[in-house]
C-alpha positions as a LaTeX table, in Angstrom:
\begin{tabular}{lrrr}
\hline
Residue & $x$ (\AA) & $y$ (\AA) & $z$ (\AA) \\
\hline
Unk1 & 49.59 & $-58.00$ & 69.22 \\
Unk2 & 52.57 & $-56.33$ & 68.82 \\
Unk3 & 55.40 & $-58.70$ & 66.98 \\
Unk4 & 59.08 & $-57.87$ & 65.29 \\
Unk5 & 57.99 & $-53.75$ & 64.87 \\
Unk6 & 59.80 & $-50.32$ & 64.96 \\
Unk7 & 59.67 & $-46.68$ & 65.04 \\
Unk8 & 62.44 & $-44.26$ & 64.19 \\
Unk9 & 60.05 & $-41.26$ & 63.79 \\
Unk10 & 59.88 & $-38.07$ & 66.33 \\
Unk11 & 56.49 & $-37.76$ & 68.40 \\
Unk12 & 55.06 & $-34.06$ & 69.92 \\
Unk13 & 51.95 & $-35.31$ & 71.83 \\
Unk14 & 49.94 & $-34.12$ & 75.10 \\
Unk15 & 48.65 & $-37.04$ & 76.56 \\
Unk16 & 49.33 & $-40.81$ & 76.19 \\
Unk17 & 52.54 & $-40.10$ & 73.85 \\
Unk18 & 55.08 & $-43.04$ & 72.92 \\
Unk19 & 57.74 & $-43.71$ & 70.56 \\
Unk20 & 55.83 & $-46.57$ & 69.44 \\
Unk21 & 52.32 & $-46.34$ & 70.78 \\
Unk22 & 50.31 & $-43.88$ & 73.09 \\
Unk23 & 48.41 & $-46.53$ & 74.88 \\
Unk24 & 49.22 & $-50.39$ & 74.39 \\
Unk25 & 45.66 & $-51.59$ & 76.08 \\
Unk26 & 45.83 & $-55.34$ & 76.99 \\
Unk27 & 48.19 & $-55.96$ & 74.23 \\
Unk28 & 50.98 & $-57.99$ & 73.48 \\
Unk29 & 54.27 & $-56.43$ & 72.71 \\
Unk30 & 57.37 & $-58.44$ & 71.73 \\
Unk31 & 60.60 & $-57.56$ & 70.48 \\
Unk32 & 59.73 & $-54.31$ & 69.31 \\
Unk33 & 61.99 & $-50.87$ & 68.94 \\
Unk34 & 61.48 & $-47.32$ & 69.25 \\
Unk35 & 64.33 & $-44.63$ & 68.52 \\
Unk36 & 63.08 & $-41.47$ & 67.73 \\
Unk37 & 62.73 & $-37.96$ & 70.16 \\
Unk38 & 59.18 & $-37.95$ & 72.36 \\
Unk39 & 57.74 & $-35.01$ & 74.33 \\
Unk40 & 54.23 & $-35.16$ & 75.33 \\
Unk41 & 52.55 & $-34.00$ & 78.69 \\
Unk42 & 50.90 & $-36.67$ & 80.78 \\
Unk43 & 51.25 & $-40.36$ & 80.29 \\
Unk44 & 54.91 & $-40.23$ & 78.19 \\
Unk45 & 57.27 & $-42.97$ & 77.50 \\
Unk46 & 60.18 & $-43.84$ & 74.68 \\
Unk47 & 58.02 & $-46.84$ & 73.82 \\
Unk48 & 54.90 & $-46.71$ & 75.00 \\
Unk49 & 52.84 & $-43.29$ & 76.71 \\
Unk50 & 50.85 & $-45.82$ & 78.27 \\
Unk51 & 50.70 & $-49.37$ & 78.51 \\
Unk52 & 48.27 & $-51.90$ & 80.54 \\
Unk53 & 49.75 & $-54.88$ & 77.70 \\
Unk54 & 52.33 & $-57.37$ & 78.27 \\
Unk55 & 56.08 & $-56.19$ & 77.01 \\
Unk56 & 58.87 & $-58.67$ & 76.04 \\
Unk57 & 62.21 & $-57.93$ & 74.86 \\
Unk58 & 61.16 & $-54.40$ & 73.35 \\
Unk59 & 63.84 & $-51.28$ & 73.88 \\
Unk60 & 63.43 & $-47.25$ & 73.33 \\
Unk61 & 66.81 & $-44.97$ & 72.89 \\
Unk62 & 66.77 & $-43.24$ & 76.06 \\
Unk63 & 69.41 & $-40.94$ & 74.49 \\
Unk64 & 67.39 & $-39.80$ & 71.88 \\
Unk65 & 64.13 & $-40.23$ & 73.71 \\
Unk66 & 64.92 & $-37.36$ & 75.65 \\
Unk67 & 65.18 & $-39.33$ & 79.50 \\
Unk68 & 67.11 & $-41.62$ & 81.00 \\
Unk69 & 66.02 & $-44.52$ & 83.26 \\
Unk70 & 66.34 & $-43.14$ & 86.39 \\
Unk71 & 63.99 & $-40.08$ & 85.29 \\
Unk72 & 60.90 & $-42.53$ & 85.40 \\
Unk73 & 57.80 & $-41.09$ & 87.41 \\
Unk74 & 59.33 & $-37.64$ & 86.50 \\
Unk75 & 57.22 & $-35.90$ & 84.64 \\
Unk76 & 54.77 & $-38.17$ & 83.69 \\
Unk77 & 57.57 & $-40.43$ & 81.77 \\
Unk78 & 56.49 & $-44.30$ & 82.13 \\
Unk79 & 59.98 & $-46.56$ & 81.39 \\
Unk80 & 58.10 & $-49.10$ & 79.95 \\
Unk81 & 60.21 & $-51.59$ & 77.60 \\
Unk82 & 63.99 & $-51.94$ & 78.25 \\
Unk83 & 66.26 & $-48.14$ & 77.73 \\
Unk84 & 69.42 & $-48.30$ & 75.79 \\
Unk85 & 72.16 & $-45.25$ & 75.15 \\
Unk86 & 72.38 & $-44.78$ & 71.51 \\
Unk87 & 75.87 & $-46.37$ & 71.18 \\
Unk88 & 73.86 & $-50.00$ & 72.17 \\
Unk89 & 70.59 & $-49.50$ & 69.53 \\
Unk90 & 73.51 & $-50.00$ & 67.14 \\
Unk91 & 74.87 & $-53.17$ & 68.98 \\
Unk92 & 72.67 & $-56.58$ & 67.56 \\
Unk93 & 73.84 & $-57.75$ & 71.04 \\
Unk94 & 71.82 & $-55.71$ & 73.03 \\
Unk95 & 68.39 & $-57.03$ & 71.37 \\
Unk96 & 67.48 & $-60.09$ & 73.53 \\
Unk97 & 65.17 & $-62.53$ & 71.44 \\
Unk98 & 65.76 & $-60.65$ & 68.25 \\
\hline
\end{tabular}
């Protein structure tokens, strides 16, 4: 399980590369937070590269990440989790259950 965590560092991967986790295997992810830069090659995501788990209320900077929402399936890039611009990581607001 997965509970209350974060990751503000930058991740260079190939395969199964996250901003939190590379591969979240039948876990359970809530209210968790990545910010930080990904790039990876197959199986990419702010939050998680790959993720077969259960996520609740967790975000990824989709400014910072690199991709935006509508990017997902490009490249390899999973949107799992919930993307936010930068301006609302900074917003308590935009954190459901936090």
């Amino acid at each position: 399980m997965l509970l209350n965590c974060y990751s503000k560092c930058d991740v260079n991967g190939v395969s199964n590369t996250g901003g939190l986790t590379g591969f979240e295997r039948y876990a359970v992810a809530t209210t968790c937070y990545a910010s930080g830069y990904v790039i990876g090659t197959t199986n990419v995501g702010g939050l998680f590269g790959n993720d077969s788990g259960t996520t609740t209320n967790c975000y990824y900077n989709k400014d910072i990440s690199g991709k935006t929402a509508n990017e997902a399936g490009a490249d390899n890039w999973n949107d799992y989790g919930t993307p936010l611009v930068a301006a609302d990581m900074n917003q308590q607001a935009s954190y459901t259950g936090f």
